[in-house]
N, C-alpha and C positions, 0 to 999 in steps of 0.2 A: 504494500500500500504506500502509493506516492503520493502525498498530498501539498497542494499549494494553497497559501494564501491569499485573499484577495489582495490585488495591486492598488497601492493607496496612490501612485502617480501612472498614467496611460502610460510614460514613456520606459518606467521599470521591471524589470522582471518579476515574475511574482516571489515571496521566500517560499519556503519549505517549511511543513508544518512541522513540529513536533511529536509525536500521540505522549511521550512520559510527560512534556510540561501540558498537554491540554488536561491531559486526565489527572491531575496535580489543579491544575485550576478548576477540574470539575471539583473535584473534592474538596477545596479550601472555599468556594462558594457554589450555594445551592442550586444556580441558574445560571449558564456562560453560553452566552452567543458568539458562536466563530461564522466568518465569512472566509469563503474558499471561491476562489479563480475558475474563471469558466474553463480554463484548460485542462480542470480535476475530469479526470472518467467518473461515469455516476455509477459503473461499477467499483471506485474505489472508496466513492462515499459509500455507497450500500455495506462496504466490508465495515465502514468508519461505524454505521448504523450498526452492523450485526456484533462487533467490539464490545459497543457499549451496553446496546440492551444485555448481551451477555453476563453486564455488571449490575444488571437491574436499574439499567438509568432508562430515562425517557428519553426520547430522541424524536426531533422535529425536523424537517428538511426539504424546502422550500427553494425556487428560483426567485430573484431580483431582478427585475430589469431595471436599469439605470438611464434607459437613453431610447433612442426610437430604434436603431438599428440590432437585427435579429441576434449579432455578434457580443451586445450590451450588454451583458447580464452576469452574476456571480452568483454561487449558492448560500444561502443562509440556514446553519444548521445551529440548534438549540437543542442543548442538553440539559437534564432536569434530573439531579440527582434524588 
């Protein structure tokens, strides 16, 4: 599982997520929204998804679009310990 982060400038790469510091931030607070880069496969989120519920978290997982064009968009995933 390769995951990226949303890109906070168009001109940047996107980073590389973590999973030990996300799942660290799930657990120090009870509600953490991560955005993730349209360049993510949504089979790597599904594995992100099946991770977590495995821990007994809730997991939400949603498109954004940002702009008009079909390319404009990022995922928005909320975990709910």
């Amino acid at each position: 599982m390769d995951l990226k982060f949303a890109r906070t400038d168009i001109t940047t790469k996107p980073k590389k997520a973590d999973l030990s510091k996300m799942e660290a931030s799930v657990e120090k607070d009870d509600s953490v929204i991560f955005y993730f880069d349209r360049e993510n496969s949504h089979k790597d989120l599904l594995e992100l998804q099946d991770y977590f519920e495995k821990k007994g978290k809730s997991f939400y997982m949603s498109e954004v679009k940002y702009g008009l064009s079909d390319s404009e968009y990022m995922y928005q995933v909320h975990i709910i310990n």
